[in-house]
ZAMI-544482 format. One record per residue: y, x, z of N, C-alpha, C in turn. Coordinates in steps of 0.02 Angstrom, whole numbers, plus 50000, padded with zeros to 5 digits. Layout:
N
YXZYXZYXZ/...
This chain:
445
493224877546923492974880846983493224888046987/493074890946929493394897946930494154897346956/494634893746909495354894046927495534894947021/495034888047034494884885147096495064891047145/494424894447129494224899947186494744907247175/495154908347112495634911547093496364911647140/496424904747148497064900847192496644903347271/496234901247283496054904847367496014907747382/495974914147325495984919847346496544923547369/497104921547313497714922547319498094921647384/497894915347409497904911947462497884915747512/497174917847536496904922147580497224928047579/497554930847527497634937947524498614933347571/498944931247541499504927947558499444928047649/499004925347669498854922347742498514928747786/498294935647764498134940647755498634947247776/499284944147734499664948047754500144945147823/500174939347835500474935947895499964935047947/499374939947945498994939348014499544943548086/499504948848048499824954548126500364949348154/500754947948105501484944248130501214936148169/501014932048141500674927648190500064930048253/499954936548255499764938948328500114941548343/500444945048318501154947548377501504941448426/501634935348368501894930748403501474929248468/500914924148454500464923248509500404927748572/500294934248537500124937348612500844940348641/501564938248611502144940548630502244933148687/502064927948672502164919348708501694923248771/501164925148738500604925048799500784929948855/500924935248835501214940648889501884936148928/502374933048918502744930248949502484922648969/501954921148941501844914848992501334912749017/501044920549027500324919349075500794920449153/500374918349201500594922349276500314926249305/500374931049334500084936849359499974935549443/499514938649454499274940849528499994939549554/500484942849558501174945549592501554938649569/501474934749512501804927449502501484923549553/500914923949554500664918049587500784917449668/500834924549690501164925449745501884923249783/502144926749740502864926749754503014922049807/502964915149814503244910849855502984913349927/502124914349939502114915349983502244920950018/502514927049969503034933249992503664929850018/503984927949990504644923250006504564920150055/504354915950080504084912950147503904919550216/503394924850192503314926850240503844935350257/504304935050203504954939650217505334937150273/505444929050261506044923150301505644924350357/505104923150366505174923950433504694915650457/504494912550391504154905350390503504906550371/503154908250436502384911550458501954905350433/502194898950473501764893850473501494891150392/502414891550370502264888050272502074895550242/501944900850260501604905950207500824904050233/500704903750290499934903650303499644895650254/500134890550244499634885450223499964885850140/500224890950125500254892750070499634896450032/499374900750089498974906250048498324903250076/498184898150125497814893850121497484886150067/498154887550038498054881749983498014886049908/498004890949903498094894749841497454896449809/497394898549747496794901749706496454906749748/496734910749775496544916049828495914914949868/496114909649887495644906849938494934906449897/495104902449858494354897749830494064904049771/494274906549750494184913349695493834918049759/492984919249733492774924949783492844929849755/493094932549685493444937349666493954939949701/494354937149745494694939249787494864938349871/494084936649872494024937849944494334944749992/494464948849969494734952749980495564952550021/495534949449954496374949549945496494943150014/496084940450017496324932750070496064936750121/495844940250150495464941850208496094946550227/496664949050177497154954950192497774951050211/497984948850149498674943250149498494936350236/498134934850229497884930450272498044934350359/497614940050362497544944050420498564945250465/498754946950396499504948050398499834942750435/499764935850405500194930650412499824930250513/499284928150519499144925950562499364931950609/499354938350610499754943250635500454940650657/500824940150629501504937250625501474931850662/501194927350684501134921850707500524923250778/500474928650786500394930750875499614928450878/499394926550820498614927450832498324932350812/498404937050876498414943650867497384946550839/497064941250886496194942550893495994939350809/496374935250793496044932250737496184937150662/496744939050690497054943750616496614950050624/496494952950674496044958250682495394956150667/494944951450676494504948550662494254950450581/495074945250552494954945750459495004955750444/495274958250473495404966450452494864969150460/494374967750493493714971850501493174968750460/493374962150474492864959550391493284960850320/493844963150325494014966750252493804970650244/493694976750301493394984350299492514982350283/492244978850318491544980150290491444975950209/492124973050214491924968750103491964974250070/492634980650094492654985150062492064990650054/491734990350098491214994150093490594993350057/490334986650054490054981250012489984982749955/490904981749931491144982749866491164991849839/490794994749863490765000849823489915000049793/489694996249793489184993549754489154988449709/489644988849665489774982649619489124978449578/489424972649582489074970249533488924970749468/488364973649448488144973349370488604969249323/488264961949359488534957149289489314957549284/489694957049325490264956449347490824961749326/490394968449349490674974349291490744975849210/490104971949210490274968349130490754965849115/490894960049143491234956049119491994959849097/492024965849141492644968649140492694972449064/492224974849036492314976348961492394971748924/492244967148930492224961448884493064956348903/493234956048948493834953148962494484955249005/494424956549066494954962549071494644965249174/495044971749190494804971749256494964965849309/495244960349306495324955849352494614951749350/494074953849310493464948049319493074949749375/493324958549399492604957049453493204955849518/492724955749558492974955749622493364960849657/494184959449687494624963349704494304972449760/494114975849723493934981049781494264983549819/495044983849804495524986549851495694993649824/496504992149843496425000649821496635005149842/496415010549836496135016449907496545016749963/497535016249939497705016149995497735010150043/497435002950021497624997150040496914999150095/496145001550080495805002350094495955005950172/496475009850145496475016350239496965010750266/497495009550237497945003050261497654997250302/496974996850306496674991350341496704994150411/496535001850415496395005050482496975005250505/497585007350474498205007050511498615001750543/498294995750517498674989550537498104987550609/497594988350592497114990650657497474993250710/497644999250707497825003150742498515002250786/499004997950731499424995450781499504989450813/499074986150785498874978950814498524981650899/498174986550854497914987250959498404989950995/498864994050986499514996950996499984990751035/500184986151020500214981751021500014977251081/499284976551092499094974151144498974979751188/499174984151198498964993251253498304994551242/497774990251204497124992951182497165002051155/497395005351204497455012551168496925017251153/496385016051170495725020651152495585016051098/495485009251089495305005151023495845007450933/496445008250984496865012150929496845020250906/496475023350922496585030250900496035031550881/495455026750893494735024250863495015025350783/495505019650772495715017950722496185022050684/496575025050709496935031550672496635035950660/495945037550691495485042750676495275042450603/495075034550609494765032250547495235031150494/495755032150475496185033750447496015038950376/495975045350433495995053150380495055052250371/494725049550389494005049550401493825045250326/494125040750326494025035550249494365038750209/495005044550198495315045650152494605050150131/494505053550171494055059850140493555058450107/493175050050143492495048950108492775044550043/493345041550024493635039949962493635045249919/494085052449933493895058949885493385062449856/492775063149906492215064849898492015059849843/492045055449834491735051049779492025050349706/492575055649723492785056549663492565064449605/492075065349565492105071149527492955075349504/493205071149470493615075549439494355073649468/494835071149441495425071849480495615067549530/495665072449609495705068749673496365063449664/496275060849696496985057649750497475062549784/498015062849762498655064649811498375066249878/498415057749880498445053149963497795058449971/497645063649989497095065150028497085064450119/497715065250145497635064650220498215062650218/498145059650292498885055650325499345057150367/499775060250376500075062450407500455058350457/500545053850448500605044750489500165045850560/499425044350523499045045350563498705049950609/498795055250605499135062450641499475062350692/500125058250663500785059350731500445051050760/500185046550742499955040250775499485041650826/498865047850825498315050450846498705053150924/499055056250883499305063750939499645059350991/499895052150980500485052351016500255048351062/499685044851040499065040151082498765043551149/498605051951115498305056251153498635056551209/499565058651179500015060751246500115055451291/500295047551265500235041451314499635042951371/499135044951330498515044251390498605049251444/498895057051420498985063551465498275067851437/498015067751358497625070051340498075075751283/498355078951335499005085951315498595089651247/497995091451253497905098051203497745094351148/497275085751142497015085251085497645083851069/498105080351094498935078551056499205083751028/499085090251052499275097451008499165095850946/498425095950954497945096750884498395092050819/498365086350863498445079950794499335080750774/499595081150806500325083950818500485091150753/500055097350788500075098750703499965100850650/499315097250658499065092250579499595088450559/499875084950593500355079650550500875084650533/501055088350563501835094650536501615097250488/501105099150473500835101650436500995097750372/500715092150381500685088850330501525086450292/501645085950338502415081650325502635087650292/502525096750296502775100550285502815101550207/502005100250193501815100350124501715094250083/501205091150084501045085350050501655080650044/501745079550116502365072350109502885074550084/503235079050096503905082350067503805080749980/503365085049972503385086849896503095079449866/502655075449890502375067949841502675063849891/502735061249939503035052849963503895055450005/504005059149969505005056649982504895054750070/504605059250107504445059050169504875066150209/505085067550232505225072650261505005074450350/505165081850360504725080550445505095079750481/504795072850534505335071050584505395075150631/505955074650640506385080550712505765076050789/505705070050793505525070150835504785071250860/504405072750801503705075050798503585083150803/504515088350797504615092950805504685096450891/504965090750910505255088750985504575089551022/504075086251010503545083451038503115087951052/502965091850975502495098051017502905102151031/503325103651031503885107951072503475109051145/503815099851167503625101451229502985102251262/502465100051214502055101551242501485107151242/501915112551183501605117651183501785121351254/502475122251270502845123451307502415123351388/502425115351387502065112251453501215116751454/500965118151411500285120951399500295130251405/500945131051394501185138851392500685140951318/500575139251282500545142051198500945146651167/501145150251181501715154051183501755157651110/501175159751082501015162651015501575153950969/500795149150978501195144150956502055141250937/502195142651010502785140450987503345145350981/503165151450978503625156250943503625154650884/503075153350847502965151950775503415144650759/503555138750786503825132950794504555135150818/504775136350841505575139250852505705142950807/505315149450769505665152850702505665147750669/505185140750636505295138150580505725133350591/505985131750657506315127050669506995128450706/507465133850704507815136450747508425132050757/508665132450696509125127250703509095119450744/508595116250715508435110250763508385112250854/507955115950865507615118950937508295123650964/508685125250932508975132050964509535128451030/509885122451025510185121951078510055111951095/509925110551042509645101951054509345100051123/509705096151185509515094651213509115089551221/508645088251159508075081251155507475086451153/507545093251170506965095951160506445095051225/506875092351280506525093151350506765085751385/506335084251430506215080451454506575080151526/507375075351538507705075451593507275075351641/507565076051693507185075351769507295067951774/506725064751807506605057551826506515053151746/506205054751691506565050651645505805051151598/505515046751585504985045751541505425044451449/504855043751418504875043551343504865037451288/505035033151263504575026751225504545029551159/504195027451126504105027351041504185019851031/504575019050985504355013350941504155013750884/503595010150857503355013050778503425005150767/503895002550704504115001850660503734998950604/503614993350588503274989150500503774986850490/503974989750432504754988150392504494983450332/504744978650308504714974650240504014975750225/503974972750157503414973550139503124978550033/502534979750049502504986950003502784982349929/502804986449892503094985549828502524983949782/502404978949755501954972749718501814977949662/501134975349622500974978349546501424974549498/501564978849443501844973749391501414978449326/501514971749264501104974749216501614977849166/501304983049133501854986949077501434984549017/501764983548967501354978948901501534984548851/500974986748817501444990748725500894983748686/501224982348637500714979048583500924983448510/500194986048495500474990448448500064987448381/500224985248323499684987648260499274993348235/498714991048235498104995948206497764994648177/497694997348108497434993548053497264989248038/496814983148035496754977048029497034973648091/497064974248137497044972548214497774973248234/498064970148291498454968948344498314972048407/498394979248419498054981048490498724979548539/498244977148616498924977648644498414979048700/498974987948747498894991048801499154987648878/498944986048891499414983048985499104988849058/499614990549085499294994449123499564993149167/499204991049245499944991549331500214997449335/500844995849345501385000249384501594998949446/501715002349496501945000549561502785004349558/503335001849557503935003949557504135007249632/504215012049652504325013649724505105012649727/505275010149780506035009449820506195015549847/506925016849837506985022649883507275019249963/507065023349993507415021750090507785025950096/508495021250100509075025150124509155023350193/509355028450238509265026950322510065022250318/510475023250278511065018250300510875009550281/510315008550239510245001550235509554999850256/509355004350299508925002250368509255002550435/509234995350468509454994850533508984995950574/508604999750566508135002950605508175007950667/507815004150714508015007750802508185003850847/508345005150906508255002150972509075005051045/509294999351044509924999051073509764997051162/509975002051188509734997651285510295003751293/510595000151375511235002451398511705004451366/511855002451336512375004851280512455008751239/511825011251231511825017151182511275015451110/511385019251064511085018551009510495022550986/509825022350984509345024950952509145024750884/509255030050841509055027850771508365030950756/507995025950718507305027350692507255034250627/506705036150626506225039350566505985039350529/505865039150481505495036950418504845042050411/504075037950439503525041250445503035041350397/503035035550374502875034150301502895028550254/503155031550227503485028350162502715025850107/502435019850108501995017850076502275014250000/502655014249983502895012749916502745017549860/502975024149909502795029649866502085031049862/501665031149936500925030749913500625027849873/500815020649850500475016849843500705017649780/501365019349733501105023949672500905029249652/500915033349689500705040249662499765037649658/499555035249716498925032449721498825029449636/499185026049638499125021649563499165026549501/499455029749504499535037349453499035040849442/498635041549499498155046349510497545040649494/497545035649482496995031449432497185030349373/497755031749343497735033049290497485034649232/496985040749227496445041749176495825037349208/495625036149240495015032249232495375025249222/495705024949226496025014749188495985017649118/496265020449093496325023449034495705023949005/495285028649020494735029148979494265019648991/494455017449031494075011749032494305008148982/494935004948983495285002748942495095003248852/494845011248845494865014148793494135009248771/493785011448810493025008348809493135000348784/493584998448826493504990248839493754988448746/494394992348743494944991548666494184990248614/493894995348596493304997948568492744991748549/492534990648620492094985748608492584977848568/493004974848594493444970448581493544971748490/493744977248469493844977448414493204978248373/492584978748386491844977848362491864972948356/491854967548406491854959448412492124955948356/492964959448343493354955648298493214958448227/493134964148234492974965848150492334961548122/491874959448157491154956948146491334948748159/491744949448183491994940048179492304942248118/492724943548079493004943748024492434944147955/492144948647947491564950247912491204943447921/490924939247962490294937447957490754928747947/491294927947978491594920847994492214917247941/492494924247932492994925547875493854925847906/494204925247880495084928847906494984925747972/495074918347953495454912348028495024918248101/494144918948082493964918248158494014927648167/494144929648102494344938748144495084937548160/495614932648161496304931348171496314929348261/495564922448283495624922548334495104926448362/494714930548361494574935648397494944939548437/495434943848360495974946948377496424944848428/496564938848441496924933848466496764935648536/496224933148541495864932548603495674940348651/495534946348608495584952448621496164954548651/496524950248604497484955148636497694951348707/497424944248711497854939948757497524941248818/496624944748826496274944748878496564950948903/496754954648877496924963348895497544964148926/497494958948977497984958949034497844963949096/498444968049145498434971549190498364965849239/497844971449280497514967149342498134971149391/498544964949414499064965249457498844963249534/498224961249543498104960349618498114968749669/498614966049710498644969649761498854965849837/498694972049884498904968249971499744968149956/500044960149958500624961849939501104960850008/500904961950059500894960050152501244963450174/500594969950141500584976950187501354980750204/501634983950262502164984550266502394991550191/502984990250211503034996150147503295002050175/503435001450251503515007350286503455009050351/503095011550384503385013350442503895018650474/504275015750498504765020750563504425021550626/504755027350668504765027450740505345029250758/505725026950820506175029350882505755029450939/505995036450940505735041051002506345042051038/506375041151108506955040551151506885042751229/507305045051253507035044651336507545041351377/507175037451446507215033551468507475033751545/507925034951593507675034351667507205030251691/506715031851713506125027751749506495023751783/506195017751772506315010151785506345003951747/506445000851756506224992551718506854992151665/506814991051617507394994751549507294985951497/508014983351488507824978751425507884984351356/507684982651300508004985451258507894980451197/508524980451147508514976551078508164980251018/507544980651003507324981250977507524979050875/507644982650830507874980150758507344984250731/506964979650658506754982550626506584979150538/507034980450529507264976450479507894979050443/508184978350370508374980850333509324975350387/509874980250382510574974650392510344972450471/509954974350502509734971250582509624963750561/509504962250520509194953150527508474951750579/508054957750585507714956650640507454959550687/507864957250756507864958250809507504956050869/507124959050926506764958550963507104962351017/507254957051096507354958951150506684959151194/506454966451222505854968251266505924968751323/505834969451385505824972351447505124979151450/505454984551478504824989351476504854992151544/504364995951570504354999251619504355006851602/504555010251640504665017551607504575022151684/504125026851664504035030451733504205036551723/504115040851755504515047951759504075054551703/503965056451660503725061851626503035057251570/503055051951587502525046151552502985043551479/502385042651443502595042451360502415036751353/502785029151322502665022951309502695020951241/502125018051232501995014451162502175009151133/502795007051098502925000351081502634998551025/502554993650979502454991650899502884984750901/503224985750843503964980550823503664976550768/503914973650744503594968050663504204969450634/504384970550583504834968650519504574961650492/
C-alpha cells in the first residue's frame, strides 16, 4: 500500500506538471472553435450588403437572435434595418421605437442575470446596447421620417439625438464618453429647420454642428467640417443680416468664402441635400491574451471595433442630373464612433473582468483543494473557455453618413442618385425644385 500510494503520487506530481499545457491546448481549440455574435451573423450581413432583403430578413428570422430574449434588442435593430430596406417603411419604425423603450427598460438590469455575468461571461444578460447604437436608434428615426417628408416627426428625432447623448453621460461618475454630442445631428436639425423656412433656429443648430465638427470631430472621428454646412450659414446669416456673426465666419473661413460661387444662391434656383447611409458599421471582434498564473491558465478577451478609413476616391458617393457631377461629404463617420465609444468602456470592462477573473479563480482553486488535480484542471478549463468577449453588436447600422448639397433651377429635375462604395448603388428620382426652397432627400446604401 505504501509503495502503492508512493507511485500516485509521483503520478500526480507528473500530470501536475502537464496541467497549463493541456489548458492552453483546450482553451487554444476553444477560442478558434467557438462562434461569436459577428460569426453567427455574417451570412445575414452578406445577404443584406447584396442587396437580398428578402433572404436576410428570413435569415435573421430563423436565427438564435430571434428566440434568445437576451437579445431582443439586437432583433428589434438588425430586423428594423432589413424591413427598412424592403420599403416597409411603418413597420421598421415601429421595431426602432420599441428598441428605444427596451433600451430604456434595460438601464434597470436584472439582478439574477447580472450575476450570471461574474460567474460566466458579459453575453449572459441581456444585450443593452451600446451608447452609440442607443442615439443610432434616433438617427435612423430621423431619416426614415426624412424619407417619407414627415419633417417635424424628424427633427423630433434629431433633437433626441444630443438629448440621449447627455442623459447617457450624466450617468456616468468618472470617465465620460468622447461621443458627448453630435454634430450629425446639428447639421440634420438645422437643415430640417431651413426646409421648413424656420431661418434663425437653423442658425442655432448650424453652429452647434461647426462648432462641433471644429473640435470634437476633427480631433476623435477622422471627420472634418464640411464646406457645405460652411455655405449654409453663410447664407443665412447673411439673409438675417448677422453681420457680427458672419464677419467672424469669413475670417475663419476666407479662403473657402472669399470668391466661391456656391456661397449664394442663383436667381430662380432652389437647393437639395442628399444625406447618404453608406455600408454598414464595422462589427465587434474579440482580442484573446491567454496568459499563465500560478497554478491557473488565465485567459483575457476583450471587443475591439477596428475602424475603416473613408477615402472620398473609393466612395462613389453623390448625385449626377444634367450632366453634371455632385460629389458628397463625409458627416459622420460611425466606425470611428463606434470605437472610440468602445475605448472609452474600457476601464469599466476591465475592472469587471478583473472582478469576474477573481471570483473564477476562487471557484477553481477550491475545486482543486476539496476535488483534487482532474476537477481544479476542469474548473480551470471551464473558467478560461467561459471568458469569452461579448461580440454582440447592431451590425446593420450604416457606418456612415454623407450629404450632397447642390442647387437646382426650379423645376421638375431627374437625378441619379449613388450611394455606395465603386457606384454599385444607384437610384434614379424625379424631384421638384422651387426657387430659394431647400429639399430633403434620404438615399439607402
Amino acid at each position: 500500500m505504501v509503495r502503492e500510494r508512493q507511485i500516485f503520487s509521483a503520478n500526480e506530481v507528473n500530470v501536475g506538471s502537464l496541467v497549463k499545457t493541456v489548458v492552453l491546448v483546450i482553451i487554444t481549440a476553444a477560442i478558434h472553435g467557438c462562434a461569436s455574435y459577428t460569426d453567427e451573423t455574417k451570412e445575414i450581413r452578406s445577404l443584406y450588403r447584396g442587396g437580398q432583403y428578402k433572404s436576410a430578413l428570413e435569415k435573421v428570422d430563423s436565427s438564435s437572435i430571434k428566440e434568445q430574449d437576451r437579445n431582443r434588442l439586437l432583433y428589434f435593430l438588425e430586423r428594423a434595418m432589413v424591413l427598412d430596406r424592403l420599403g416597409q417603411v411603418k413597420q421598421s419604425q415601429s421595431l426602432l421605437f420599441d428598441a428605444d423603450k427596451l433600451v430604456d427598460r434595460l438601464y434597470t438590469t436584472s439582478i439574477s442575470k447580472e450575476a450570471l455575468t461574474y460567474i460566466y461571461n458579459d453575453s449572459a444578460q441581456d444585450y443593452p446596447g451600446e451608447d452609440f447604437e442607443k442615439v443610432a436608434i434616433h438617427t435612423q428615426l430621423a431619416m426614415s421620417f426624412i424619407e417619407a417628408k414627415k419633417f417635424k416627426s424628424a427633427r423630433v428625432e434629431a433633437r433626441k439625438i444630443n438629448s440621449k447623448l447627455h442623459e447617457i453621460n450624466d450617468k456616468y461618475d468618472g470617465k465620460k464618453n468622447r461621443y458627448s454630442e453630435d454634430a450629425f445631428a446639428r447639421y440634420l436639425a438645422g437643415a430640417i429647420y431651413e426646409s421648413r423656412g424656420e431661418v434663425d433656429d437653423a442658425i442655432i443648430d448650424y453652429r452647434k454642428a461647426l462648432k462641433l465638427y471644429e473640435g470634437l470631430y476633427i480631433k476623435e472621428f477622422a471627420t472634418s467640417v464640411p464646406d457645405q454646412l460652411v455655405f449654409a450659414l453663410y447664407r443665412l446669416l447673411r439673409q438675417r443680416r448677422r453681420q457680427t456673426q458672419l464677419d467672424q465666419l469669413v475670417k475663419s473661413y476666407k479662403r473657402l468664402l472669399g470668391k466661391n460661387k456656391n456661397k449664394s444662391i442663383r436667381q430662380n434656383h432652389g437647393e437639395v441635400v442628399v444625406f447618404h447611409e453608406v455600408g454598414s458599421v464595422a462589427v465587434k471582434e474579440a482580442k484573446d491574451f491567454v496568459i499563465p498564473f500560478g497554478k491557473q491558465v488565465i485567459r483575457l478577451s476583450f471587443p475591439v471595433i477596428k475602424p475603416r478609413i473613408f477615402r472620398h476616391e473609393e466612395q462613389s458617393v453623390g448625385v449626377r442630373t444634367n450632366g453634371k457631377a455632385f460629389h458628397s461629404e463625409l458627416l459622420q463617420n460611425m466606425d470611428q464612433i463606434a470605437s472610440k465609444t468602445l475605448d472609452d468602456r474600457r476601464l469599466r470592462l476591465v475592472l469587471k473582468q478583473g472582478a469576474r477573473l477573481l471570483a473564477k479563480g476562487q471557484l477553481t482553486e477550491q475545486a482543486h483543494q476539496q476535488f483534487g488535480l482532474f476537477a481544479g484542471l476542469a474548473a480551470n478549463v471551464y473558467s478560461a473557455v467561459t471568458e469569452t468577449a461579448d461580440t454582440r453588436s447592431w451590425t446593420l447600422m450604416p457606418a456612415a453618413y454623407y450629404a450632397t448639397r447642390f442647387q437646382l433651377p426650379a423645376g421638375e429635375h431627374t437625378i441619379s442618385i449613388v450611394t455606395s462604395r465603386y457606384g454599385s448603388h444607384k437610384k434614379t428620382k424625379k424631384i421638384n425644385v422651387s426657387s430659394g426652397k431647400l429639399v430633403l432627400l434620404r438615399a439607402k446604401g
